[in-house]
C-alpha positions, 0 to 999 in steps of 0.5 A: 891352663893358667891360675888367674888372681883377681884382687881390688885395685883400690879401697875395696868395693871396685866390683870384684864380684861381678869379674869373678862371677863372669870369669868363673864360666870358664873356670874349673874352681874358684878359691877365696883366699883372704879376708872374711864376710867383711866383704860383700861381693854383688852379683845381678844375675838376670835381674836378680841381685845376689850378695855374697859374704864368704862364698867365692863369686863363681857359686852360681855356675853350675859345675865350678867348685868353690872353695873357702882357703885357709887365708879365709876367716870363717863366722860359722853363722854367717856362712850357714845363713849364706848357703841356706840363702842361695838354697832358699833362692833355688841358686844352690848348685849342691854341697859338692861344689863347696870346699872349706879349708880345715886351717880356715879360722874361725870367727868367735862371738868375743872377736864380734863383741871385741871388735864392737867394744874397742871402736866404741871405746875409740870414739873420733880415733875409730878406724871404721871397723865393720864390727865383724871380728875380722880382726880380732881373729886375725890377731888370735891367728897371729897369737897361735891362739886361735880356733880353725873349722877343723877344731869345730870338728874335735869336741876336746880340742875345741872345748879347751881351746876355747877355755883357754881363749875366753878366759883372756877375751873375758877379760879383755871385754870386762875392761872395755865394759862389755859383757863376757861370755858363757864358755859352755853356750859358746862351745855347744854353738860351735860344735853344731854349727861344726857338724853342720859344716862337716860335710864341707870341709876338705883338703883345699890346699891339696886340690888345688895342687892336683887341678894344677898339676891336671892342667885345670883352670882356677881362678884365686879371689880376693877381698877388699882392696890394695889399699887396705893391705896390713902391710901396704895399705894406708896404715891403720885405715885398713883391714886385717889381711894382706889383700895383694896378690902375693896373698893368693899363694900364703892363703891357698898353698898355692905356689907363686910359680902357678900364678900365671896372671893377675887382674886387677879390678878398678872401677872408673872412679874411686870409692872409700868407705869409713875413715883414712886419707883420700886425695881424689875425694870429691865433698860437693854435688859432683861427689853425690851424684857418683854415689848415687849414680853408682849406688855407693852404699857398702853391700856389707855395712850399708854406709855410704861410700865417699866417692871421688876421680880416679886417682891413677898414683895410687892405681900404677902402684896397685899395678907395681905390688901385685904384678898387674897383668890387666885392668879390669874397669868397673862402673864406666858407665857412671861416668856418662852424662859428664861434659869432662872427666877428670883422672889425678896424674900425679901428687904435691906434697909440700910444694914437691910433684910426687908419683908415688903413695906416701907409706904414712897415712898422714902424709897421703893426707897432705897430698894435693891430687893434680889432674888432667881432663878427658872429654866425656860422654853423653850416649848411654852405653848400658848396651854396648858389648864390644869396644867399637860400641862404646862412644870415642870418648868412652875408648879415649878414657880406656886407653889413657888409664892403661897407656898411664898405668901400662896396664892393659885394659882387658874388661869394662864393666857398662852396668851391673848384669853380668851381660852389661859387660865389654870383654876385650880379652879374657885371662884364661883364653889360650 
């Protein structure tokens, strides 16, 4: 049976969760594999909206284990708060279904106080950082400074790693005129929430190994989007993580030959959340009525979100760089009531026709979208659930992203239950 990697297509925020929780009813697992509670995947679940941060979408069907990969950066805090969330909300399926990664990072008060204090230190050059500590953490990975869970579970280890570490931190925070922190206050925290979190931790690279060598169905999500990859993204308007498929196999042990497809999420617009270049952006009413059409406000963060067309440059270069193999498309259903649509074919970039994204976030600045108009449509399409209930326009719509992107279409999203969904094929049928 096959491995499924499922990625955003865009700058995050596409409705990664909902797939991943409607993809998960026929899963054997599902694993996270990059990116930290930065993220905030929704989830309505009979009326009921459910957020999660780090807790991989597929927790809410019972019998799917879900695991934390080592890709993942974990604030102990964060996590505890979530389970405690789903059991307070009668939604925990039991502590079996939860498997955490002894080589996940762990997220430290100096990476959130850090991160605070070198963005309000920035003023107008901030990047737009959640404040999380994402990455902060990241860059004590790349150190090999860091601190993972299986530390938490090691009262020596931890304490003087975590010496050592705040040591520089302190420092780092003194400059930024920021407060340092207590050693001993941060160590005891950590060794309680460690203790709290013991009985979750186990070998997720090696499960996930034997349900593929048992034949099993594991899903693989991932977190923001392509565009706010480290490496491919609009550079530095990104986050801290590879967030491209490739980012499944180095954040799970998992082995690019068991990858056996790739979806790729793009919701039937685009949105973006803080700074960084955006060609498609729409800044007149059209654009505010997608925002709130949509409810384009971050589940994570809360900000707005600048909304714009679909821009479909950027979304067959998310096709190129993790090997598309279908389009998810989200919130078609914001759309509805629009006498035209509008879909960027391609850039101009000083006067020349382009149809790639530009590696310089200054020079995608530049670039001038170029469009074509599809009619639209005004039935409302909340309960259509196959692709001969949707109105022509709305399949005329479907048909040229994918004969542009050649990418086929495989999901559309009409609202955000997890029923108000058109499946026209799913990844893991044989």
């Amino acid at each position: 049976m096959p491995n499924i990697v499922v990625v955003g297509a865009q700058w995050g925020d596409e409705g990664k969760g909902k797939v991943v929780d409607l993809y998960a009813r026929d899963a054997d697992a599902v694993v996270r594999f990059q990116g930290g509670n930065n993220a905030g995947h929704t989830l309505v679940v009979e009326g009921e909206k459910i957020i999660l941060h780090l807790i991989p979408s597929g927790i809410l069907h019972p019998g799917t284990v879900c695991c934390i990969g080592n890709g993942v950066v974990v604030d102990p805090g964060v996590l505890l708060d979530e389970i405690r969330g789903l059991r307070d909300r009668g939604r925990w399926p039991g502590d079996e279904q939860l498997v955490i990664s002894p080589a996940a990072h762990v997220i430290l008060p100096c990476h959130r106080a850090l991160d605070l204090a070198r963005e309000a230190r920035a003023g107008r050059h901030q990047i737009g950082t959640t404040g999380r500590g994402i990455g902060p953490c990241y860059e004590d990975k790349a150190s090999r400074t860091g601190i993972r869970i299986a530390d938490l579970l090691d009262p020596g280890t931890l304490a003087s790693r975590v010496e050592a570490l705040l040591d520089e931190k302190n420092a780092l925070l003194r400059h930024h005129g920021a407060e340092p922190l207590d050693p001993a206050a941060v160590i005891e925290g950590l060794l309680a929430a460690g203790e709290r979190l013991r009985p979750f931790v186990g070998d997720v690279a090696g499960r996930v190994h034997a349900w593929t060598r048992q034949g099993s169905r594991v899903l693989l999500e991932g977190a923001q989007g392509t565009f706010l990859d480290l490496d491919h993204g609009t550079y530095p308007f990104v986050t801290s993580s590879n967030t491209t498929a490739g980012a499944a196999c180095t954040g799970t042990g998992l082995p690019p030959r068991d990858v056996h497809g790739v979806i790729g999420i793009t919701k039937a617009y685009v949105t973006r959340v803080g700074r960084g270049p955006f060609p498609t952006e729409l800044t007149d009413d059209l654009g505010d009525r997608l925002r709130e059409r949509g409810r384009e406000f971050g589940s994570t963060t809360g900000r707005p979100r600048r909304c714009g067309w679909l821009d479909l440059v950027g979304l067959r270069t998310a096709c190129r760089l993790s090997g598309l193999s279908g389009l998810a498309v989200t919130k078609l259903d914001v759309l509805e009531g629009l006498p035209e649509v509008r879909v960027c074919t391609r850039y101009r970039l000083d006067g020349e026709t382009v149809d790639f994204v530009p590696p310089r976030a200054e020079d995608l600045e530049r670039c001038e979208p170029v469009y074509e108009a599809l009619p639209g449509w005004s039935d409302s399409i909340a309960g259509c659930r196959t692709l001969d209930d949707l109105p022509a326009n709305a399949r005329r719509f479907l048909d040229f992203v994918a004969d542009a992107t050649g990418c086929p279409v495989v999901l559309a999203s009409v609202g955000p239950g997890r029923e108000q969904t058109v499946e026209i094929h799913n990844p893991f049928a044989a």
